[in-house]
N, C-alpha and C positions, 0 to 999 in steps of 0.2 A: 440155130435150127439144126438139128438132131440128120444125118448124112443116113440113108436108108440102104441096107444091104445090096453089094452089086451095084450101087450108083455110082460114078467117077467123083473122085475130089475137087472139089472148085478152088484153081488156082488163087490165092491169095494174094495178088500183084500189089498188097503193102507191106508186105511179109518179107525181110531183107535186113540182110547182115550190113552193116555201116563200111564203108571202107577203113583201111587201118589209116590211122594218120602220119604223114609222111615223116621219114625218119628225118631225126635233127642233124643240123646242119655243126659239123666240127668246128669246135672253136676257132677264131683264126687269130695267129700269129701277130697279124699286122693290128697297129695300130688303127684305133677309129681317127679319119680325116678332118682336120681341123679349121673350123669354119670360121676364117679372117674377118671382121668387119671390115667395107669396102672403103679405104682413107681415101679415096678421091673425092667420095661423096660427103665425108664428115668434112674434108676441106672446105670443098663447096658451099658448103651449112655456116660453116666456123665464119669463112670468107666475109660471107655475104653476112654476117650479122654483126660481123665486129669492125672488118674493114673496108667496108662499101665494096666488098668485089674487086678490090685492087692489086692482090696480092698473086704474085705468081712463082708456083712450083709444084716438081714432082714429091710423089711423098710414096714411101717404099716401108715394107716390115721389114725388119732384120732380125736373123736366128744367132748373133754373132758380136749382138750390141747386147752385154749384161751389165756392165759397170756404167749406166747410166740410161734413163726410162727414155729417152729422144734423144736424138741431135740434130741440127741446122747447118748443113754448109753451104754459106750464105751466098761465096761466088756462085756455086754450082747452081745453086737455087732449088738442093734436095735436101728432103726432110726425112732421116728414116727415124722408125720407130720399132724400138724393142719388144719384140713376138715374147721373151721371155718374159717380161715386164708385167707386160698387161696378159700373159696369162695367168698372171698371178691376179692383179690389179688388175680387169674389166673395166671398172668402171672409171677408172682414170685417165679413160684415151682421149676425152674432150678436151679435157686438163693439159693433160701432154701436146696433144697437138696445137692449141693456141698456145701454148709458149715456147714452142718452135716456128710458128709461124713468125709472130710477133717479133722472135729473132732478124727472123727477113728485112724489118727495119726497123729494129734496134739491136745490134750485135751483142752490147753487155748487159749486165744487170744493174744500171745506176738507177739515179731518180724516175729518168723519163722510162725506164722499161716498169718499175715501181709504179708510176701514177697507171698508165696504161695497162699492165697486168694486173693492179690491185680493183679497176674495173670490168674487166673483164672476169675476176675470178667471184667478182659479188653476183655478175650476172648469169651467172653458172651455178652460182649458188656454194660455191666451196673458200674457204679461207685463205688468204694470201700466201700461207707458209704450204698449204697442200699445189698452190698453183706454179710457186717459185719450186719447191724442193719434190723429188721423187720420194714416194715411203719409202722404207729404209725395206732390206732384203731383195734388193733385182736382180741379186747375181745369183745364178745357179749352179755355178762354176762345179766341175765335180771333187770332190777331194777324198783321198785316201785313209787320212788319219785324223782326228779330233782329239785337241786337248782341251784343256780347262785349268781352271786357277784356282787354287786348291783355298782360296780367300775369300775373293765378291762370287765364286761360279760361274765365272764369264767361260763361254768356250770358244775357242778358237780354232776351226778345220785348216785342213793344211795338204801340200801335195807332196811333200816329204819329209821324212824323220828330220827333228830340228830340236834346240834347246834353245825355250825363249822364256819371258816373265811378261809376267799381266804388266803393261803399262797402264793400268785405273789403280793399284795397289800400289805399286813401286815406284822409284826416282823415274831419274830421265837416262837410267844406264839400267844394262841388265843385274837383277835381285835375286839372288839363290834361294830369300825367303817367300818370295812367289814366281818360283819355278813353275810352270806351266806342266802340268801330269797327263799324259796318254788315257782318256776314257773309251776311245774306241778304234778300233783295227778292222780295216775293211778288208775283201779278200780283193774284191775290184774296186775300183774309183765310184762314188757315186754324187749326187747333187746332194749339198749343202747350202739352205740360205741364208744370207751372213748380210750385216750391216757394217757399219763402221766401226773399226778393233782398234785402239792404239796398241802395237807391243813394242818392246825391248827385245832385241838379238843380243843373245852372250857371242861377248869379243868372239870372233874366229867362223860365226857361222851369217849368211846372208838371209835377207829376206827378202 
């Protein structure tokens, strides 16, 4: 409707500017917090399905344990488990945690920890070698330099300048024909994941 000379304007109370949308928030620095599953309760779970509820211990993550996905100390009756491990491997903490339990009582790996873990790992649903052995790469260890074998291409990180030879190529003493070659130069130390390397040290240097 057409506003007639001399009439006031009819406020329009839908008639409005949107607010601006609030400015973004600065990236932050920190890392995002990392959400542990609670091993009390997979204890609990494990316990009570494998071993009538009879088992008893504390069970801890550890940022400190990389050269091995669990461990059992079986005086103490504490079970930590590697944060580094299973942030890699998730899904392997059920695994881990019953055969560290199952350490509680059986300390080794003979027959009777065999009969008993190789049931326990059907009922999980995973294969005996995934229940017994951790995947290979838990260590994150950081390292400065990377070589490699100028032969099979195996690489080898390292935390300082060394002269070694592929032990998969060569005897069982160090080989000048597979010298190990520098492929990478960090400025800082960083995380490498490494499995099992056999090498050779030339005489004069440690490993």
């Amino acid at each position: 409707m057409s506003r007639r000379p001399g009439e006031p304007r009819q406020l329009d109370l839908f008639a409005f500017e949107p607010d601006p949308p609030p400015p973004a928030e600065p990236p932050s620095d920190e890392p995002p917090t990392e959400v542990r599953p609670d091993l009390s309760a997979r204890f609990t779970v494990l316990n009570d399905r494998f071993f009538d509820g009879r088992l008893r211990a504390r069970c801890e993550w550890s940022d400190r344990l990389t050269a091995s996905a669990g461990n059992c100390a079986t005086r103490d009756g504490v079970i930590k488990i590697s944060a580094p491990y299973h942030r890699r491997h998730p899904e392997s903490l059920d695994a881990t945690l019953a055969h560290e339990m199952l350490h509680l009582i059986v300390p080794d790996h003979g027959p009777v920890f065999r009969r008993i873990g190789g049931a326990i790992a059907r009922s999980l649903g995973i294969s005996w070698n995934e229940f017994r052995y951790a995947k290979p790469y838990a260590d994150t260890t950081r390292f400065r330099w990377v070589y490699a074998c100028p032969s099979c291409r195996r690489e080898r990180p390292s935390r300082k300048r060394r002269v070694v030879s592929c032990g998969h190529c060569g005897p069982s003493r160090f080989d000048e024909r597979f010298r190990l070659v520098l492929v990478e130069s960090r400025a800082r130390p960083g995380p490498v994941l490494r499995g099992e390397r056999p090498w050779r040290v030339e005489s004069g240097h440690r490993e």
